[in-house]
C-alpha positions in Angstrom: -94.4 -51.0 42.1 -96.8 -54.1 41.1 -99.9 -51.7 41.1 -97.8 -50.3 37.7 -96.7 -53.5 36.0 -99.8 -54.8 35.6 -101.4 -52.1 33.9 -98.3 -51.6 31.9 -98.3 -55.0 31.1 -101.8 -55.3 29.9 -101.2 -52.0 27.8 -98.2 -53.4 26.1 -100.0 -56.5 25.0 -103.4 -54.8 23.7 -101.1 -52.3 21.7 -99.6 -55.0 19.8 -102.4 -57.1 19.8 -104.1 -54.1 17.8 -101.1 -53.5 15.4 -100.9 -57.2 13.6 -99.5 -55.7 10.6 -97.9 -59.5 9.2 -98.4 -59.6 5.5 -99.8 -63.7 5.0 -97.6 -66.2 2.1 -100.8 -65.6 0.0 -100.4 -61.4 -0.2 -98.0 -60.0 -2.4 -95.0 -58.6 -0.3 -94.5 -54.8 0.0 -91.9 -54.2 -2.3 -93.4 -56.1 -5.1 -96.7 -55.0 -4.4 -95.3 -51.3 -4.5 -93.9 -52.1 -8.2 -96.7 -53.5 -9.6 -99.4 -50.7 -7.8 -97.5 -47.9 -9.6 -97.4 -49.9 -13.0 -100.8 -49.8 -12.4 -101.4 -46.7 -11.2 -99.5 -45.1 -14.3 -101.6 -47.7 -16.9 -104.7 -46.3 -15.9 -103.8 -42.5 -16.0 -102.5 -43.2 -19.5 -105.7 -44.7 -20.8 -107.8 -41.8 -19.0 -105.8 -39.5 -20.3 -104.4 -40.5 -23.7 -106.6 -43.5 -25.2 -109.6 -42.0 -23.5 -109.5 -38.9 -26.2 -108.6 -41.1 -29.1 -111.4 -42.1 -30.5 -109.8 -45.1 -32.5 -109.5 -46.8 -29.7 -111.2 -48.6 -26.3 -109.6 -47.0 -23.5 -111.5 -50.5 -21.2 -109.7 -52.7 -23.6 -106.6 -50.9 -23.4 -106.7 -50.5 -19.8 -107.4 -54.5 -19.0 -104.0 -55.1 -21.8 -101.8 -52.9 -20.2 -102.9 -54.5 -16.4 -102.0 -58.0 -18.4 -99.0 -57.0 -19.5 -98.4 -55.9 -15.8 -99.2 -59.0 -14.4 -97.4 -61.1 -16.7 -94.7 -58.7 -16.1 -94.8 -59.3 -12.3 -95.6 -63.0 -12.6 -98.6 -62.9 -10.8 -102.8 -63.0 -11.5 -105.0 -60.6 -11.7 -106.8 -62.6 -8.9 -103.4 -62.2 -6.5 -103.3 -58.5 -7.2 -106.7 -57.6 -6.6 -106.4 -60.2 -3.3 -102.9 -58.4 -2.1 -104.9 -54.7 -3.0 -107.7 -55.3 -0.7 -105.5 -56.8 2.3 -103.5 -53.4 1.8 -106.4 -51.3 1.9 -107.6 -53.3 5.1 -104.5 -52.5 6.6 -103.9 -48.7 6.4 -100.5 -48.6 7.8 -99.1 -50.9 5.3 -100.8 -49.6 2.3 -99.2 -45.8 3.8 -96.1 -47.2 4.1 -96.4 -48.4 0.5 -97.8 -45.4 -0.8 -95.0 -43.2 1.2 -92.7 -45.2 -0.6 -93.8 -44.7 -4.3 -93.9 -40.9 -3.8 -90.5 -41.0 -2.5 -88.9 -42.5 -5.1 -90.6 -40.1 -7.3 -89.6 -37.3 -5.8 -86.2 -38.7 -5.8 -86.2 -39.1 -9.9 -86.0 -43.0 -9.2 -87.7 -44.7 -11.5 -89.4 -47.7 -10.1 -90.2 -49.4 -13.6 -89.8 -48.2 -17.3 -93.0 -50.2 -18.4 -92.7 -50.8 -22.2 
């Protein structure tokens, strides 16, 4: 019996060693971050698609207005969100779970945030 609780034991505690999915005070949390990534996400396919073909106007100035309106929206820097991005991109199973998330509620018809 011993010769199978150590091993087990050791397994348990490199598997969640491994998996230290904790999001730190200085990351934006999940469900904000989820918010403000589709905001964004939906920004920047409206200036590649719309503003990009109108010739009256920057698309790159558009763009960087729309992501401060976002931010200002969200209460938070561009610094944070680009900070909270890259810690979700480092941590695949958080950034799924995010992603997972945003195409649910779109294929439910939930609409996460009319941005204006």
């Amino acid at each position: 019996m011993r010769k199978l609780f150590y091993p087990s034991i050791i397994i348990v505690i490199i598997f969640f060693s491994c998996t230290n999915n904790n999001v730190p005070n200085d990351i934006i949390p999940q469900n904000k971050m989820k918010l403000v990534l589709w905001d964004y996400v939906k920004a920047d396919a409206y200036c590649s698609g719309f503003v990009k073909k109108d010739s009256t106007q920057n698309d790159t100035l558009v763009n960087v207005q729309l992501q401060q309106a976002i931010f200002r929206h969200y209460k938070i820097s561009r610094e944070e969100f680009y900070k909270s991005y890259q810690f979700y991109k480092s941590h695949p199973v958080l950034m799924t779970a995010i992603l997972d998330s945003i195409s649910a509620s779109q294929r439910k018809g939930i609409k996460l945030f009319e941005f204006k």
